[in-house]
ROSE-86317 format. One record per atom (N, C-alpha, C): residue in one letter; atom name; chain; x, z, y. Coordinates in steps of 0.1 Angstrom, whole numbers, plus 5000, padded with zeros to 4 digits. Example, Ala and Ser with C-alpha at 12.3 -4.5 7.8 and 13.67 -1.06 7.14 Angstrom:
residues 2
(pt 'a' 'N' 'A' (5132 5078 4943))
(pt 'a' 'CA' 'A' (5123 5078 4955))
(pt 'a' 'C' 'A' (5132 5078 4967))
(pt 's' 'N' 'A' (5128 5071 4978))
(pt 's' 'CA' 'A' (5137 5071 4989))
(pt 's' 'C' 'A' (5129 5079 5000))
END
This chain:
residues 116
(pt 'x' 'N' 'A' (0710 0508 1469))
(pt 'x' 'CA' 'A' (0706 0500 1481))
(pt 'x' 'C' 'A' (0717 0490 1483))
(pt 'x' 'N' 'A' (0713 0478 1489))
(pt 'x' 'CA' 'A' (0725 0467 1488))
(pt 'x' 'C' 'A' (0720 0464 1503))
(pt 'x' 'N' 'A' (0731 0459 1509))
(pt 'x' 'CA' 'A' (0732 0457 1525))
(pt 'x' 'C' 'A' (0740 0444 1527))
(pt 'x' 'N' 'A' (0737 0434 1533))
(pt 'x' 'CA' 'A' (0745 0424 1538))
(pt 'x' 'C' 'A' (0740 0421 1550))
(pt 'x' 'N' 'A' (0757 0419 1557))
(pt 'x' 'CA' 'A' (0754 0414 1575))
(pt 'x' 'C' 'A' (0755 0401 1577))
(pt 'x' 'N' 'A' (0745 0402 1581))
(pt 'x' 'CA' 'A' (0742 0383 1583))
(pt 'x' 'C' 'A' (0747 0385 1598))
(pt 'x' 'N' 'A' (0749 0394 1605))
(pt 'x' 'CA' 'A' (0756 0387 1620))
(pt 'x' 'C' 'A' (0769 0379 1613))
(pt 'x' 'N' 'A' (0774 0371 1628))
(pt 'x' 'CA' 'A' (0785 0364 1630))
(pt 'x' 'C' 'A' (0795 0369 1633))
(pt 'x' 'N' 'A' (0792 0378 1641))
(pt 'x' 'CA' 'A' (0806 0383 1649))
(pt 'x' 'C' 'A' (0805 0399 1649))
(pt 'x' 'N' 'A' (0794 0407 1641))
(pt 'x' 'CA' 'A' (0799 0421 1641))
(pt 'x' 'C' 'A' (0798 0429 1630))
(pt 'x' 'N' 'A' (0805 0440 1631))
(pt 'x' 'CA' 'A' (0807 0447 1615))
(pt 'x' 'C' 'A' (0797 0459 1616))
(pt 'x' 'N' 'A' (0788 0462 1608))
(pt 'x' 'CA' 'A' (0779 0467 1604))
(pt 'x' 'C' 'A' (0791 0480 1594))
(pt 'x' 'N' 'A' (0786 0491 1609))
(pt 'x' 'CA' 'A' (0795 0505 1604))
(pt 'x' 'C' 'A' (0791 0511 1594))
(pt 'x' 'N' 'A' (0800 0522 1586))
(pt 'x' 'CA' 'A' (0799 0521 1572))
(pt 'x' 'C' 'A' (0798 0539 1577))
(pt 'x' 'N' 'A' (0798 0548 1572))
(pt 'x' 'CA' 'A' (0799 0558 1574))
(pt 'x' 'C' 'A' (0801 0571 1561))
(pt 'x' 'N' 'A' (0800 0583 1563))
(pt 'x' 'CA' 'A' (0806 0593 1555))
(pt 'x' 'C' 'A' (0785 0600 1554))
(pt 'x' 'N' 'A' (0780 0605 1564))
(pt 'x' 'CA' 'A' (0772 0613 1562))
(pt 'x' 'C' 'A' (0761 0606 1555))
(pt 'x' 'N' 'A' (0746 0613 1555))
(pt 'x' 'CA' 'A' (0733 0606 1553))
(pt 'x' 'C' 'A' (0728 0603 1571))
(pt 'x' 'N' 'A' (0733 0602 1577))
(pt 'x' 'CA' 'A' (0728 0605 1589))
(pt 'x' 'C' 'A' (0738 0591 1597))
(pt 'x' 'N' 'A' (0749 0587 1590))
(pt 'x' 'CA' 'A' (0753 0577 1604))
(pt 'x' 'C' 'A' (0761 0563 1591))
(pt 'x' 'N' 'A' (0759 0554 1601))
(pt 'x' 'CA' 'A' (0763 0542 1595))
(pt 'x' 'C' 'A' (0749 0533 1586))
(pt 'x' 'N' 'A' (0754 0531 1578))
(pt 'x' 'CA' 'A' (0739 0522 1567))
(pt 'x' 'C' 'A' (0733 0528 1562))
(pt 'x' 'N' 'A' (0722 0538 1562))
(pt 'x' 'CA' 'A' (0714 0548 1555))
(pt 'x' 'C' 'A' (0701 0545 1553))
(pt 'x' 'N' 'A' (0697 0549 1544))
(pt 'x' 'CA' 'A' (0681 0544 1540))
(pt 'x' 'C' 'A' (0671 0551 1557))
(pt 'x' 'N' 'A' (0669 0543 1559))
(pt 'x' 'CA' 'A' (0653 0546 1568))
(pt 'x' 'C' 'A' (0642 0556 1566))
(pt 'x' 'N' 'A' (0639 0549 1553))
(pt 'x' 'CA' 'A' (0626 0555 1549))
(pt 'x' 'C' 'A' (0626 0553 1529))
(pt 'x' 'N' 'A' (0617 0558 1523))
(pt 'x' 'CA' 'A' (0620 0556 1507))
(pt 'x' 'C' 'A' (0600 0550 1509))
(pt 'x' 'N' 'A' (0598 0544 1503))
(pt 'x' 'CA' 'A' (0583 0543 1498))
(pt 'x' 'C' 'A' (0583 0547 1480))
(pt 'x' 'N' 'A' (0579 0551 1476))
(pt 'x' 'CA' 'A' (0572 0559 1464))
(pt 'x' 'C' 'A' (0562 0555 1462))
(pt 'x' 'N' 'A' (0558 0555 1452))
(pt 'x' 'CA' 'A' (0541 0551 1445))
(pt 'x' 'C' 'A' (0540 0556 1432))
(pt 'x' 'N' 'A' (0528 0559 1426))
(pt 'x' 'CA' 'A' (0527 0566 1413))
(pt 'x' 'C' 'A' (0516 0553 1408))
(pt 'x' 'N' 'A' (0515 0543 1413))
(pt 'x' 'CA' 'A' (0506 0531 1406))
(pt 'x' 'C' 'A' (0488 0530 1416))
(pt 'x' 'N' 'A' (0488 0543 1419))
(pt 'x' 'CA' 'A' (0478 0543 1427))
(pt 'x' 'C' 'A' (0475 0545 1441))
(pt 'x' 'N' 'A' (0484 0551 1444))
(pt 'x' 'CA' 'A' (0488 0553 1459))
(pt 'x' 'C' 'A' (0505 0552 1461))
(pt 'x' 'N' 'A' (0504 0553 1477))
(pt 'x' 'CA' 'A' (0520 0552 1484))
(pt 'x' 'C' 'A' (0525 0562 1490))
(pt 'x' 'N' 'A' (0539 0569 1493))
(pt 'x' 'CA' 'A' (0539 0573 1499))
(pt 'x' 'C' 'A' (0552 0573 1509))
(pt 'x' 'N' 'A' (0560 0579 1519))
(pt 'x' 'CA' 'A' (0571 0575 1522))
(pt 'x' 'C' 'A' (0576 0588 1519))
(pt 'x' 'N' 'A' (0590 0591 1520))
(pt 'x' 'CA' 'A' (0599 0603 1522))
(pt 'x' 'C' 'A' (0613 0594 1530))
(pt 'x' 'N' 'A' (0618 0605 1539))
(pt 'x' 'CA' 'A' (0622 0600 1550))
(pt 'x' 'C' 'A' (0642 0602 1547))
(pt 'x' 'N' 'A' (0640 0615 1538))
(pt 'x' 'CA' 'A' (0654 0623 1534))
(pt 'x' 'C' 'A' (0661 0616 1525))
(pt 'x' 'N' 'A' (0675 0610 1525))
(pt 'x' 'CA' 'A' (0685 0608 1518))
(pt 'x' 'C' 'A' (0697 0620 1511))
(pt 'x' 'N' 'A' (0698 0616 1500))
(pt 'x' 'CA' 'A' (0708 0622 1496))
(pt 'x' 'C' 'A' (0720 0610 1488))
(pt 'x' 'N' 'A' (0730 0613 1493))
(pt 'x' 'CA' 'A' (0738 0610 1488))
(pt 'x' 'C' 'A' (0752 0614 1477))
(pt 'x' 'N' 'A' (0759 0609 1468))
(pt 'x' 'CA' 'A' (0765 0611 1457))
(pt 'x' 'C' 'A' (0775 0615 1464))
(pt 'x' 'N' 'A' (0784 0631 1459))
(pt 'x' 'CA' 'A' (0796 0634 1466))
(pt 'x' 'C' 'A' (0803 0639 1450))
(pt 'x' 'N' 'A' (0816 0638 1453))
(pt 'x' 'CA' 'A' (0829 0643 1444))
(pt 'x' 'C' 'A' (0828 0656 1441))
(pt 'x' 'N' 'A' (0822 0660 1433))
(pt 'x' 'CA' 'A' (0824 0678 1425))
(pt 'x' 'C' 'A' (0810 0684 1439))
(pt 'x' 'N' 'A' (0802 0679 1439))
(pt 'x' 'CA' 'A' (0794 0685 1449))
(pt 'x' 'C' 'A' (0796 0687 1464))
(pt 'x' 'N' 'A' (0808 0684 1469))
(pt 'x' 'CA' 'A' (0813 0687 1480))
(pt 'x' 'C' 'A' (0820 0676 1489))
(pt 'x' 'N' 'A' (0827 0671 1482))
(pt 'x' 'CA' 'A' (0838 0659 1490))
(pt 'x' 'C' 'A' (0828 0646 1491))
(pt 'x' 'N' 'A' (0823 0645 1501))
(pt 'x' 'CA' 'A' (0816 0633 1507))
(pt 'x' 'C' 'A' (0828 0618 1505))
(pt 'x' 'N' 'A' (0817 0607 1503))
(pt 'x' 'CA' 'A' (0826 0595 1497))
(pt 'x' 'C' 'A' (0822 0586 1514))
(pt 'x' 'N' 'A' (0829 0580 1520))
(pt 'x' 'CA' 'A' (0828 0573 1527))
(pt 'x' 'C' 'A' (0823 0560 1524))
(pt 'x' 'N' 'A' (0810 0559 1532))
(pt 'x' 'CA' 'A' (0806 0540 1528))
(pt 'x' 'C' 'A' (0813 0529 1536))
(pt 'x' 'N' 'A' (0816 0519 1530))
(pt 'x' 'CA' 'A' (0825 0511 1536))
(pt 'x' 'C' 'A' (0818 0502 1550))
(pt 'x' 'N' 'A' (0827 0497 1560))
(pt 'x' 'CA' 'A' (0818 0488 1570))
(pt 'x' 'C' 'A' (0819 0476 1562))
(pt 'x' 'N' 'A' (0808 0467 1572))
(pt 'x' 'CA' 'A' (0806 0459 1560))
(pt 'x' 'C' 'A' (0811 0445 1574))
(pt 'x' 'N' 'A' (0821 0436 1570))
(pt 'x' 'CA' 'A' (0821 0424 1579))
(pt 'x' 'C' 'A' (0812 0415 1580))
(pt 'x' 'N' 'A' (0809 0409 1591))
(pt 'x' 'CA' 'A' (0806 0395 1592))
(pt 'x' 'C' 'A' (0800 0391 1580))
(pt 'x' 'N' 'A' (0787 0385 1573))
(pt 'x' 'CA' 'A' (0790 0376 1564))
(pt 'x' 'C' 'A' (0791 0383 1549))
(pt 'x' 'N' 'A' (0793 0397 1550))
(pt 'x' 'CA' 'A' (0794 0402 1537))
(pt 'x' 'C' 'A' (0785 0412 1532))
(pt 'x' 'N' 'A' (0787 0418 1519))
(pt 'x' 'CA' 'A' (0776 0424 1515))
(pt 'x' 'C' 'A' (0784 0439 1505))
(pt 'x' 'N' 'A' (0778 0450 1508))
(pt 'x' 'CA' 'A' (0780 0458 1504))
(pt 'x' 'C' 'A' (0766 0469 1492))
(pt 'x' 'N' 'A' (0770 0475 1490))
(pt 'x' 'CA' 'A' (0759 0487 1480))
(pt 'x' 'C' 'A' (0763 0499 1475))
(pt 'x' 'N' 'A' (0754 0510 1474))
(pt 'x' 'CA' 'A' (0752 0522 1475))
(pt 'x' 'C' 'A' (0745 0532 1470))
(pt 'x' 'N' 'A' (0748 0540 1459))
(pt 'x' 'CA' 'A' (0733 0549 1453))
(pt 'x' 'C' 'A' (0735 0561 1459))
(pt 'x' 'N' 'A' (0720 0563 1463))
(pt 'x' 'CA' 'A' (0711 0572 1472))
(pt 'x' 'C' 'A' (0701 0580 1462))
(pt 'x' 'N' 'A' (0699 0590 1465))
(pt 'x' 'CA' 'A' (0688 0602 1462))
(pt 'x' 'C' 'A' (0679 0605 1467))
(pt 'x' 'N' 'A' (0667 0599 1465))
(pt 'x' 'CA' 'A' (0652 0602 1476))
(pt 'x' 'C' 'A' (0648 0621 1465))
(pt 'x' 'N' 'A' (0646 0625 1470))
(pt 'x' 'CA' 'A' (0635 0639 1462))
(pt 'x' 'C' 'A' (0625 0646 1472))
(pt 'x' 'N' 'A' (0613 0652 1467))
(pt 'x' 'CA' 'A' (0614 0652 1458))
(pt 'x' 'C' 'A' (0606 0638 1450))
(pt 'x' 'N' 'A' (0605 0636 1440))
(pt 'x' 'CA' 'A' (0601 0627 1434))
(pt 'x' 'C' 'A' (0589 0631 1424))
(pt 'x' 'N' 'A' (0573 0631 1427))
(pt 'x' 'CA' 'A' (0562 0633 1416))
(pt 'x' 'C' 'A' (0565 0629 1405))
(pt 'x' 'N' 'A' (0561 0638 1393))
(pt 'x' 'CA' 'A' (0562 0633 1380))
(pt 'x' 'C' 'A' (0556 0616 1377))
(pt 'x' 'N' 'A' (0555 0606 1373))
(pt 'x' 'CA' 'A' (0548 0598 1366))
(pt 'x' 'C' 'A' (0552 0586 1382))
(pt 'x' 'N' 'A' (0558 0594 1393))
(pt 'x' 'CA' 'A' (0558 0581 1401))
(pt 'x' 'C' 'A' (0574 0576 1407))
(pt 'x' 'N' 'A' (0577 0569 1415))
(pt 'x' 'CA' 'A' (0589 0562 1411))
(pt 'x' 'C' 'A' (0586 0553 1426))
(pt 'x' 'N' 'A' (0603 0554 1428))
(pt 'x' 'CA' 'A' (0607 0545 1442))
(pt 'x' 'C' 'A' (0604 0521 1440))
(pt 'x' 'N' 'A' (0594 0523 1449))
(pt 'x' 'CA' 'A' (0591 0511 1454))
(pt 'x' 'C' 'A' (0597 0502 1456))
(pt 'x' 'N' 'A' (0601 0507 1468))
(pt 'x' 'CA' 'A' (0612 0504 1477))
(pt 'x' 'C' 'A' (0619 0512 1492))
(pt 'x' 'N' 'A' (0630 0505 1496))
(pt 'x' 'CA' 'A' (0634 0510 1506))
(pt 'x' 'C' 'A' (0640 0501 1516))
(pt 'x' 'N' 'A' (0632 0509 1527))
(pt 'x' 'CA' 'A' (0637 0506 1545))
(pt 'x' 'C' 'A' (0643 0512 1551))
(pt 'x' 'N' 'A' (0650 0506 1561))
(pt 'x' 'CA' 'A' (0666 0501 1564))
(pt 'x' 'C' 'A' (0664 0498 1578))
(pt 'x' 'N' 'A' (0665 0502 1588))
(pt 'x' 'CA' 'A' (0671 0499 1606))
(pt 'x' 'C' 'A' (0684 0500 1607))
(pt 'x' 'N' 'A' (0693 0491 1607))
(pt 'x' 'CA' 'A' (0705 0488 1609))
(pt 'x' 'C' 'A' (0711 0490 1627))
(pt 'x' 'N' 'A' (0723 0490 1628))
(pt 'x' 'CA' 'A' (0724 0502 1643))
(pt 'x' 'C' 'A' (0722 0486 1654))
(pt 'x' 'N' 'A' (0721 0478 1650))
(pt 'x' 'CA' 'A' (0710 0467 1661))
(pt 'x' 'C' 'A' (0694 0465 1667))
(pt 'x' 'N' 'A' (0691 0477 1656))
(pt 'x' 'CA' 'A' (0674 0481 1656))
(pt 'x' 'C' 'A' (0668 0471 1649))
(pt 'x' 'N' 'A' (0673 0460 1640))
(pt 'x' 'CA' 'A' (0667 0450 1628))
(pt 'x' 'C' 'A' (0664 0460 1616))
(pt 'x' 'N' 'A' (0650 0459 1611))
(pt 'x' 'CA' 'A' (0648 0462 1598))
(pt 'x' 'C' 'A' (0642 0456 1590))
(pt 'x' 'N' 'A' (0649 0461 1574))
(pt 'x' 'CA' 'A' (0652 0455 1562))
(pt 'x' 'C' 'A' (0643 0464 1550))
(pt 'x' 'N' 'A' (0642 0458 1542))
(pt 'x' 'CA' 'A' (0629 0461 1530))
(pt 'x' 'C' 'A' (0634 0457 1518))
(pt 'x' 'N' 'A' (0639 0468 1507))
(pt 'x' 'CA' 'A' (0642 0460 1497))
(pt 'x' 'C' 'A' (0635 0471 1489))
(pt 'x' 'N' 'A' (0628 0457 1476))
(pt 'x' 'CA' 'A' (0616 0462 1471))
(pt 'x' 'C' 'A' (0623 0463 1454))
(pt 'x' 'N' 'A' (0616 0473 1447))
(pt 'x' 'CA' 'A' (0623 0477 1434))
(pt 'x' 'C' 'A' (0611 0475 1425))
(pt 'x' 'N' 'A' (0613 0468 1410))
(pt 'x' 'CA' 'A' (0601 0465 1402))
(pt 'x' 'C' 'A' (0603 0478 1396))
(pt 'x' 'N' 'A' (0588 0479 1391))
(pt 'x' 'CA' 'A' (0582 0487 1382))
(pt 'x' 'C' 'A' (0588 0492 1372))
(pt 'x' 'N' 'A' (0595 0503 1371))
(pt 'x' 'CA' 'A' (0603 0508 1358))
(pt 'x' 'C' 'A' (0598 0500 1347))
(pt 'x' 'N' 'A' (0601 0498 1332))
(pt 'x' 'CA' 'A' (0593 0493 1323))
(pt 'x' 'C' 'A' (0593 0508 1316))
(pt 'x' 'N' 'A' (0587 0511 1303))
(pt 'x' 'CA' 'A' (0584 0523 1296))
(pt 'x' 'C' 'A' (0595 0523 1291))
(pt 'x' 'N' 'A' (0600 0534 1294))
(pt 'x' 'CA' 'A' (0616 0539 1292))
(pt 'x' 'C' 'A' (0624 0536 1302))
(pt 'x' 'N' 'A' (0626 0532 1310))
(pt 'x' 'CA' 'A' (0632 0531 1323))
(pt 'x' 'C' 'A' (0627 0540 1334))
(pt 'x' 'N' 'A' (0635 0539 1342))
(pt 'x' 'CA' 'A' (0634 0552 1355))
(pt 'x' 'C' 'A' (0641 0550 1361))
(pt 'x' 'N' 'A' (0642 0549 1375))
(pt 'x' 'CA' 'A' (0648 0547 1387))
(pt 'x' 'C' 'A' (0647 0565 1392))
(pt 'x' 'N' 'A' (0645 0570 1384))
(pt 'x' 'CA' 'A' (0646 0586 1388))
(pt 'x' 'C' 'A' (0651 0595 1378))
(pt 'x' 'N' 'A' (0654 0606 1382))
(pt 'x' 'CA' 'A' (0658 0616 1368))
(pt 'x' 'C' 'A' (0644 0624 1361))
(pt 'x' 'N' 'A' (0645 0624 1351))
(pt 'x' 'CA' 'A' (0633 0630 1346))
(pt 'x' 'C' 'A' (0640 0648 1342))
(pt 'x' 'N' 'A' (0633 0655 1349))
(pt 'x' 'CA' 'A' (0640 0671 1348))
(pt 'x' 'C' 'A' (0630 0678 1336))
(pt 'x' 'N' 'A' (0623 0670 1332))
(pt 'x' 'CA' 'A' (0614 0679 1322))
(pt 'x' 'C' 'A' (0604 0687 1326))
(pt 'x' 'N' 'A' (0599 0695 1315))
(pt 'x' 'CA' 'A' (0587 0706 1318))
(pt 'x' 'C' 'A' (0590 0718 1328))
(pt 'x' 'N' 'A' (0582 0723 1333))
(pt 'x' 'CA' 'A' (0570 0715 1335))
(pt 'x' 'C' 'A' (0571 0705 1345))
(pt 'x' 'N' 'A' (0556 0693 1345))
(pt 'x' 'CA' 'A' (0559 0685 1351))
(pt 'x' 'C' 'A' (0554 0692 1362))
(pt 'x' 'N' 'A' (0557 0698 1373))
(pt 'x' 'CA' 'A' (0550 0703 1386))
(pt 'x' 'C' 'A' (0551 0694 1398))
(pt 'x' 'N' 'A' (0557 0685 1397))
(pt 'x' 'CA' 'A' (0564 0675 1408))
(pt 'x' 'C' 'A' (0577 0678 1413))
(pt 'x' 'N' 'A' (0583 0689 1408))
(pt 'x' 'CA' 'A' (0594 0690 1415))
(pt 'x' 'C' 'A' (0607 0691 1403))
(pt 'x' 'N' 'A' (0620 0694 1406))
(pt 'x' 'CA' 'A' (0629 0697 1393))
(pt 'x' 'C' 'A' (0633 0711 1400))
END
């Protein structure tokens, strides 16, 4: 996820949890025929445990982030993602279509049940 503050004068807080600072909103998912949202973030930590702090972001600048939507249906794949920033503005950034062999997700193998 990539974040840039277009204010002038304030710094868009950066934070440690999934819960405070710049955090996904919402994930949209689609499998080609339908949509759906999931609401849960996960985020990448040090040896499973030591949470990384996201930076604030100034005035004018731009930061980015990888995030963990799950669970994730076999055969479908993140859209995009929305974004309410702590001014109550929201943001929509949209993701193309894996091509065949690409994945914006982990493939955990058999079975495919929808889950890993």
């Amino acid at each position: 996820m990539k974040v840039r503050n277009v204010s002038n004068d304030l710094t868009l807080a950066g934070g440690m949890t999934a819960r405070e600072g710049w955090v996904p909103t919402r994930w949209i998912l689609t499998d080609g025929d339908r949509e759906w949202t999931e609401l849960y973030s996960f985020q990448w930590t040090m040896g499973g445990r030591n949470l990384m702090r996201r930076p604030d972001v100034p005035p004018g600048a731009e930061a980015e982030w990888t995030w963990l939507v799950e669970p994730v249906l076999y055969g479908a794949w993140v859209k995009a993602v929305e974004y309410t920033d702590q001014w109550g503005n929201d943001y929509r950034q949209e993701f193309p279509k894996p091509e065949i062999g690409q994945m914006n997700f982990e493939d955990c193998g058999e079975p495919h049940d929808g889950q890993c």
